[in-house]
C-alpha positions in Angstrom: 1.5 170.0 -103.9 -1.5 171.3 -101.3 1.2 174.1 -100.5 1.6 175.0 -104.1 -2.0 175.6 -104.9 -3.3 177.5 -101.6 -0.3 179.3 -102.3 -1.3 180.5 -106.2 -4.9 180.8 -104.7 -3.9 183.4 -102.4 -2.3 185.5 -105.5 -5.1 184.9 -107.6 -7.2 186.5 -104.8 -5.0 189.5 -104.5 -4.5 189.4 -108.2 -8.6 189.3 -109.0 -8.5 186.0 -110.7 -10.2 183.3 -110.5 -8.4 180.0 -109.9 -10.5 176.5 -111.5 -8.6 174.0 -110.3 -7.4 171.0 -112.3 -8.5 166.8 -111.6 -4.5 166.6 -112.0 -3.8 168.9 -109.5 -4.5 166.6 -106.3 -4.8 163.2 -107.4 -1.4 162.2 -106.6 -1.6 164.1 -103.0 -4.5 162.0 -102.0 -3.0 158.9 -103.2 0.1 159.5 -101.2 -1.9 160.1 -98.3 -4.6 157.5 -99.0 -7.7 159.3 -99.1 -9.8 157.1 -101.5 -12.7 159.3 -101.6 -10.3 162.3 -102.8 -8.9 159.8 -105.8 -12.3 159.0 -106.6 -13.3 162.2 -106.7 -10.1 163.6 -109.1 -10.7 160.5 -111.0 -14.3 161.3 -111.7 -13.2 164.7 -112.8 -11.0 163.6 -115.5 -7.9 163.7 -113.5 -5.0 160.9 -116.1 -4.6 158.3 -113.7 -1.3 157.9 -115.1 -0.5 161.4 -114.3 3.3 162.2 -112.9 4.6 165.1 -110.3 7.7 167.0 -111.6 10.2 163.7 -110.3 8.0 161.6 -112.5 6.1 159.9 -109.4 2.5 158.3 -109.9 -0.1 158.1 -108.1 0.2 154.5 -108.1 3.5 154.9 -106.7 2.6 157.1 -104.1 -0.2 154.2 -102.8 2.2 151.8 -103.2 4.9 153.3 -101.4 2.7 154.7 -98.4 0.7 150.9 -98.3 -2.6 152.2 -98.8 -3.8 149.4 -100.5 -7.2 150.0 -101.1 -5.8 153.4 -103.3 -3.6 150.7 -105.2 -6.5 148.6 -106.0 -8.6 151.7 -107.3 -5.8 152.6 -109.4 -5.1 149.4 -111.1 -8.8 149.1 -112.1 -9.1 152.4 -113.7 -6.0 151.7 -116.1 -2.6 153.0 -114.2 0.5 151.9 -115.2 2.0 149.3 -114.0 5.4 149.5 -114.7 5.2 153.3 -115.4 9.3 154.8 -113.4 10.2 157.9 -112.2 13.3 160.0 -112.7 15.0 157.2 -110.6 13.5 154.7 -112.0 11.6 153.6 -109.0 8.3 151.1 -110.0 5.0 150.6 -108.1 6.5 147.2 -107.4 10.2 148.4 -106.2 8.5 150.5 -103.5 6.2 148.0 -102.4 9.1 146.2 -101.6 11.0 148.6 -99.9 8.6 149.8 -97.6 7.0 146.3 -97.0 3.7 146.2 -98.2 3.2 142.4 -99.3 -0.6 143.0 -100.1 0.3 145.4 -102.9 3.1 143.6 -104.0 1.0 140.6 -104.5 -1.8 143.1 -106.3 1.1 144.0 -108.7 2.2 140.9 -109.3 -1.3 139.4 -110.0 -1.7 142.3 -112.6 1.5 141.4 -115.1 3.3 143.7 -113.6 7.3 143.6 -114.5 9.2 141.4 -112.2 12.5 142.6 -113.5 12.3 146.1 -114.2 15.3 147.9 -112.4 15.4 151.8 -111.0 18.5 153.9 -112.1 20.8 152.0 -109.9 19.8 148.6 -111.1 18.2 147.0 -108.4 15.2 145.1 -108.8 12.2 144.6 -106.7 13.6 141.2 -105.3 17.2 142.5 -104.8 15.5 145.5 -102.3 13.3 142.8 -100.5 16.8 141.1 -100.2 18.3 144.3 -99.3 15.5 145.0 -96.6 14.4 141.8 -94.8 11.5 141.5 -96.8 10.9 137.6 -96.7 7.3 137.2 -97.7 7.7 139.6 -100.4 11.0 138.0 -101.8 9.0 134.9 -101.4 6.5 135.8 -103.8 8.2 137.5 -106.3 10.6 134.0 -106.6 7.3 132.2 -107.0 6.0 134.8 -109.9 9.6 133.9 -111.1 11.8 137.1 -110.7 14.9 136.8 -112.1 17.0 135.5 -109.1 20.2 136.1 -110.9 20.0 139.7 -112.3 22.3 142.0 -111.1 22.3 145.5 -110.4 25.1 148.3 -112.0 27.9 147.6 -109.2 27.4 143.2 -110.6 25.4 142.5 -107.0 22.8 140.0 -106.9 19.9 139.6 -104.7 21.9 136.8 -102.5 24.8 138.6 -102.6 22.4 141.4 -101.1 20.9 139.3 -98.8 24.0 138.0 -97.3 25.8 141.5 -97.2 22.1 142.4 -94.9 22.2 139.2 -93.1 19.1 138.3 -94.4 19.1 134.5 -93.6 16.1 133.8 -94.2 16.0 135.1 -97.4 19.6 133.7 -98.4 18.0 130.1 -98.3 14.8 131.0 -100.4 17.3 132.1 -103.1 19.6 129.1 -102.7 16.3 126.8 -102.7 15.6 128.7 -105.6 18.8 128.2 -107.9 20.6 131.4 -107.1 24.5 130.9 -106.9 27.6 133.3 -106.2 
């Protein structure tokens, strides 16, 4: 996105204009790289704080995914979407849980966010902590009562993912739980 812009500055310069550039334009750059200062500052400019890149990503998603937590925090306290997807129907939530960051899954989770929603292939935030080891996050999300029995577009369930992963650990907080075959 930084690319993109010193690169249409650098036309407008040979072109004679003048480039005014938009709150939009970097807020979901410096949530992705977690520069609270440059979110406060789109932010304060009238940058949407629900604002998506061309693959539909947020900046909320961007913070989530990259852990900065402090970003998240910002983000949920000026109004962004919780449950807002991109093209692949990836969630705040879904990538907190991918990339292991607990502290923003429990943000999420605190904030109504949807338990259950499922990106494009049908996996659900619990069925990825499943996938990836993620025990304290599986943990929570049973407690905030996932659905432990949902099941993704191929009919897999989170202990079906866990025990493909060898996820032990997380095998026995489903079965504790109620999951079954």
């Amino acid at each position: 996105m930084k690319k993109n812009i010193a690169i249409s500055i650098l036309v407008l310069m040979f072109s004679g204009g003048i480039l005014v550039a938009e709150p939009n334009d970097d807020l979901i750059y410096e949530a992705m790289v977690g520069q609270i200062n440059g979110v406060k500052t789109a932010l304060s400019k009238g940058a949407d704080v629900n604002v998506n890149d061309e693959n539909g990503w947020t900046a909320l998603m961007m913070a989530s995914m990259n852990g900065h937590t402090e970003t998240v925090k910002l983000l949920i306290a000026k109004g962004a979407d919780l449950n807002a997807k991109s093209q692949l129907g990836m969630t705040a939530l879904i990538l907190a849980s991918e990339y292991g960051h607990t502290e923003i899954a429990k943000q999420l989770t605190s904030k109504g966010v949807d338990l259950n929603a499922k990106n494009n292939d049908g996996f659900t935030a619990l069925m990825v902590a499943s996938r990836d080891g993620r025990t304290e996050i599986a943990k929570l999300l049973i407690a905030k009562g996932a659905d432990i029995h949902a099941k993704d577009k191929f009919g897999e369930t989170a202990l079906m993912m866990a025990n493909r992963y060898n996820r032990i650990d997380i095998a026995r907080l489903l079965l504790a739980a109620g999951a079954r075959k």
